[in-house]
N, C-alpha and C positions, 0 to 999 in steps of 0.2 A: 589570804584567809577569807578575806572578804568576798574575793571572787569564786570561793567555794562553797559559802557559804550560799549566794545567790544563784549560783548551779544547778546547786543541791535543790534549793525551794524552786528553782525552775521544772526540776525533774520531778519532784513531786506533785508540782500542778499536773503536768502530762500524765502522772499518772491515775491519778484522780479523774481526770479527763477521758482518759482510754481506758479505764480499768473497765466500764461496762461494753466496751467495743472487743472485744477477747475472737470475733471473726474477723475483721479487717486483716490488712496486710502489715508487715513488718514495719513500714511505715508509721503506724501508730496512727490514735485521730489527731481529733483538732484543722483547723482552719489553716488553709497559706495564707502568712503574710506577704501581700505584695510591694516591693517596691519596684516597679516601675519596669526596671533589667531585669532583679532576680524575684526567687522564689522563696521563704524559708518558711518551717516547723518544728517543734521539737519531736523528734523521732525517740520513743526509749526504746531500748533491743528486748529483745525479747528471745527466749530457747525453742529450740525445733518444735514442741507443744505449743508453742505462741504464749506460754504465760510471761509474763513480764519481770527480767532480771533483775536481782537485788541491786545489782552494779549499776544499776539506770537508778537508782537516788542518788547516785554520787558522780556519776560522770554520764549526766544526760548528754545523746546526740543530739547532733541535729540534721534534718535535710533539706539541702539547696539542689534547690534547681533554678535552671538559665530559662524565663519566660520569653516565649513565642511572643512575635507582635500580633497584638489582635487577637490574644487570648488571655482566657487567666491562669489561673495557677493551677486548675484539678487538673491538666491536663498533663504537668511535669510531673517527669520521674526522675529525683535526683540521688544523688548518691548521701549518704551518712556522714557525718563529720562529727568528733569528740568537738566540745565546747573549749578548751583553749584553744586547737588548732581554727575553726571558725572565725575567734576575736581574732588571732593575728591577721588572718586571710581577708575580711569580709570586703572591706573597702578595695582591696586590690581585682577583688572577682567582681564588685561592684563595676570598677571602672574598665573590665576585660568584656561584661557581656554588655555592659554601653558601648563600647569600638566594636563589639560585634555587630551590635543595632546598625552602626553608622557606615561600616562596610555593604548591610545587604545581605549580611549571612547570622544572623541571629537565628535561624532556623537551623544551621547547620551546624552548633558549635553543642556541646556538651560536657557536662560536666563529670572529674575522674579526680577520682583518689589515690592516693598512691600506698605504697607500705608503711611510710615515713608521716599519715596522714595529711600529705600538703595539698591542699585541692588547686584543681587547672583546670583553662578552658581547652576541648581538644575540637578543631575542624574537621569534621566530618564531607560536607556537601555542599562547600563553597569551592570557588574557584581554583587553577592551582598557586596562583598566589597568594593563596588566602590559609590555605590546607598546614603548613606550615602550624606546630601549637603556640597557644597564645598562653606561656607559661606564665604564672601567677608570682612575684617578686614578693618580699619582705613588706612588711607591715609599715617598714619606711622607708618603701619605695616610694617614686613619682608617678610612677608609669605602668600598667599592667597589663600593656601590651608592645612590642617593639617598634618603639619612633620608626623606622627605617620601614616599618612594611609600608609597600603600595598602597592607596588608595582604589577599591574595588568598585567594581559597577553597580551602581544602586540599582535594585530591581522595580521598572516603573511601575508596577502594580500597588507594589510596599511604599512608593511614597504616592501613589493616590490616593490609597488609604489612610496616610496619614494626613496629606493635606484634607482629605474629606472631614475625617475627624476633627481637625484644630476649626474646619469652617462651620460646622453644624452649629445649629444654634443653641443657648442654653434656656431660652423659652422660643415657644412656636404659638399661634395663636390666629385665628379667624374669625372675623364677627361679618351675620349676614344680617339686614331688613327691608323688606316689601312692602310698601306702603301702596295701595289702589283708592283712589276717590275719586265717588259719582257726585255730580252736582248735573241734572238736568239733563240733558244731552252731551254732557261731556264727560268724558274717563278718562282721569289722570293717575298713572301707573309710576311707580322707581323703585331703582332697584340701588341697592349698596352694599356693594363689600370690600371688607377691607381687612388684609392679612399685616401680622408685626412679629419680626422674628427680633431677638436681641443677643448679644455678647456680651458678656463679663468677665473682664479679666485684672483682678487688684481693684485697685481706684480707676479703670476705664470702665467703659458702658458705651457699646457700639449699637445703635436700633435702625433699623429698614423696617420702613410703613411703607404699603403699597393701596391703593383707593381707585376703586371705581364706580360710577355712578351712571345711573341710565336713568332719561326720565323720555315718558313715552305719554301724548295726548290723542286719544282718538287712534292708536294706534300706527302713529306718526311720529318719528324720533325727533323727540328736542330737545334732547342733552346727551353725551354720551362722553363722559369727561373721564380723566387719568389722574392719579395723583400720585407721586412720589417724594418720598424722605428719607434723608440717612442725615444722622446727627449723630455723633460723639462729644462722652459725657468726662472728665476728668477732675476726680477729687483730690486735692493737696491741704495741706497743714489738717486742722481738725474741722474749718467751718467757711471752706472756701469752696468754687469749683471753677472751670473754664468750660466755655459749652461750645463746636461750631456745629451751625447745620446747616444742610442744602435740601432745598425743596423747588419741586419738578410740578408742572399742571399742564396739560396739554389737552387743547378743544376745540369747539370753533363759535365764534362770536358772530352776531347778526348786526351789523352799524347799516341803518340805511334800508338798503337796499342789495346789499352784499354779504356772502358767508363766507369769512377769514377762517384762517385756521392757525392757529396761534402756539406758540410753547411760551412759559414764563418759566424765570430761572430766578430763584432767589436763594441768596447764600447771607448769613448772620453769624455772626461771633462774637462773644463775651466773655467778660467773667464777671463774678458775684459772692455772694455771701449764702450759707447754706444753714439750716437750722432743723435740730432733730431735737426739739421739746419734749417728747413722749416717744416710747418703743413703736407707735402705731403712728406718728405724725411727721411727716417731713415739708419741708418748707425750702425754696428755691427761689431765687432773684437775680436776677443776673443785668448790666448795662450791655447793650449790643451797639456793633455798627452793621448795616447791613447795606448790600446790593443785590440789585435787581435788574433782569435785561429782560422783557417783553419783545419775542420774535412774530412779526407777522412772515408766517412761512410762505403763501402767496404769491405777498409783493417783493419779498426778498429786503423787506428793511425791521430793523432793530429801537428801539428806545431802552435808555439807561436810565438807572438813578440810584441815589445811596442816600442815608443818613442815618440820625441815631435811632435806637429802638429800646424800648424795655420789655423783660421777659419775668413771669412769674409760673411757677410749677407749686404744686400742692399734691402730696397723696394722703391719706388718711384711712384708716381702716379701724373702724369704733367696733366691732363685732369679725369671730373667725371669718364671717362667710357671708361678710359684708366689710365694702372698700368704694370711697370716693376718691377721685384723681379729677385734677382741672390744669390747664395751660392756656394763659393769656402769654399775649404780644401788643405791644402797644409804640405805631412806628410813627415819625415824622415825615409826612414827605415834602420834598422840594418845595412846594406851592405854598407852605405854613400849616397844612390840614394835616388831621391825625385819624390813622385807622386801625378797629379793634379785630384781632383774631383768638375769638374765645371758645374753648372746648372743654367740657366736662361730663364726668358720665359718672353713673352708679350702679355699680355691678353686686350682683347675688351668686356665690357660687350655688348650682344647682349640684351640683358632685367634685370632683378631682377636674375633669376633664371640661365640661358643662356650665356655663351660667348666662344667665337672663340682665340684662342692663338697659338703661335709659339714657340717652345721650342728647347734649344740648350744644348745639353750633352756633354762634351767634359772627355775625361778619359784619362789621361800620366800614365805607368805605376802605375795603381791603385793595392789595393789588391786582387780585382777579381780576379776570375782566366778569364773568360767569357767576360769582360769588361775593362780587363786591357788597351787594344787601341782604344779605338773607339770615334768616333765624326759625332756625330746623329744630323738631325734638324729634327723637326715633325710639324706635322700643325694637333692640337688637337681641339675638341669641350669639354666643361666644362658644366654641370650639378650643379648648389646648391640647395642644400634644406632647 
């Protein structure tokens, strides 16, 4: 009763819904729901005028269809299905145009009704192994397609597309600043930019920073440095996290009378305590252990070193369209001396896409060679995609 009762108030939305659509197709309106494989809608019938059948309050259809990869759903045409036969089915077609996915022919499978209302997938335009129907079992079934078929050839186009998809990122982002100063007969020029795409997925957080920096005197290069980072971020219980990250610099340093060219590799890993005080405030600390290997690529020799570190991360955002973010590190090295790697910046969205920030770099005896003293502020513009 109950399930007719919810039928019933289903086919009445639908109707309500398409009552002012009275041109469309038998179909009916309304939105596909997509799940992922399939396709559904409530479909009510309608009479060769298209007006809408009494019968459709009491035994709303429905229509599935089997979604293409890499598209959505206006593009299926499925067939009609009364709603008990549906509930029995749904889970079994679920699981029939997922092994269609996984063979390589979800393109070529379709959906068919029969007299009996039992809906099935039928192969169309897959292989001939594949061609064979992928009939739709019992409601308590296991399987909704047969163990015993082949494994078909996966089309590589359909899994570039998908590995493309799973690798894109969920934020994109570029920040550029030109800074030129005159003092006297000298002109000092740089240039900075720097791209950060990230991942998320559950409690991980995957970020690639990439940096580049050019400084130029008199028109004469004296700096033209690299920087790269990939850190991943994992939250467990309610107020913990684990951080590692690896970061890249590669330059060339002036000792003397010689111009080296250098790569440093430094790699860090922690965990810590995490703290969200406010909907707008997060707070990070983590202990680290870190190494680091300074390659002189030149001479063909190496220096190592490791010990403990501290890390703090902060973001904040007291306004929509205003946001501060800061990351210190603060390491030990071998010798008993301690050096600071501090960045903070504060951003104005200018639109969706757009904004204007201010950034502060501070470096105390870092492991740079290039950067070990410095203390930068820039006035950057920011790009997202």
């Amino acid at each position: 009763m109950q399930a007719r009762v919810a039928a019933a108030f289903g086919g009445l939305l639908a109707v309500l819904a398409a009552a002012p659509a009275a041109g469309k197709d038998a179909a009916g309106g309304g939105d596909w729901i997509e799940d992922g494989a399939l396709c559904l809608r409530i479909a009510p019938e309608r009479d060769g005028a298209g007006r809408l059948r009494a019968a459709a309050l009491r035994e709303p259809h429905y229509r599935v269809g089997v979604r293409r990869p890499h598209h959505g759903c206006q593009d299926v045409d499925g067939a009609p299905i009364v709603a008990d036969a549906l509930a029995a089915h749904l889970d079994a077609l679920r699981e029939s145009a997922e092994r269609a996915a996984q063979l390589g022919c979800a393109t070529g499978f379709s959906l068919s009704v029969d007299e009996a209302q039992t809906p099935q997938l039928l192969a169309q335009g897959c292989d001939a192994a594949a061609k064979a129907p992928a009939p739709v079992h019992s409601a308590g079934s296991n399987s909704a397609v047969d163990a015993a078929a082949p494994v078909q050839r996966i089309d590589p186009l359909a899994r570039w597309h998908a590995l493309r998809d799973r690798l894109q990122p969920d934020g994109l982002r570029i920040d550029g600043a030109w800074d030129r100063d005159r003092a006297g007969n000298r002109s000092d020029s740089e240039l900075h930019l720097r791209g950060k795409a990230h991942w998320q997925g559950g409690p991980h957080r995957i970020e690639l920073e990439l940096e580049h920096q050019q400084r130029r005197r008199d028109g004469a290069l004296r700096k033209n440095q690299q920087l790269g980072s990939l850190s991943w971020n994992a939250d467990f219980g309610q107020h913990w996290f684990v951080q590692t990250e690896l970061q890249l610099e590669r330059d060339r340093v002036n000792i003397e009378s010689y111009s080296l060219d250098y790569l440093l590799t430094q790699v860090a890993s922690g965990v810590g305590p995490r703290w969200r005080p406010h909907p707008s405030l997060e707070l990070r600390l983590a202990a680290q252990w870190y190494r680091l290997r300074l390659s002189l690529l030149d001479l063909g020799a190496s220096v190592y070193a490791d010990g403990p570190a501290a890390f703090a991360q902060a973001h904040w955002r007291p306004l929509p369209r205003l946001s501060l973010s800061a990351d210190a590190r603060l390491a030990r090295w071998p010798d008993g001396s301690d050096g600071l790697d501090l960045n903070a910046e504060l951003l104005f969205d200018l639109s969706r896409t757009t904004g204007l920030g201010l950034r502060r770099e501070i470096n105390r005896n870092t492991a740079s060679l290039n950067r070990a003293d410095e203390d930068d502020v820039e006035l950057f513009l920011r790009y997202r995609f």
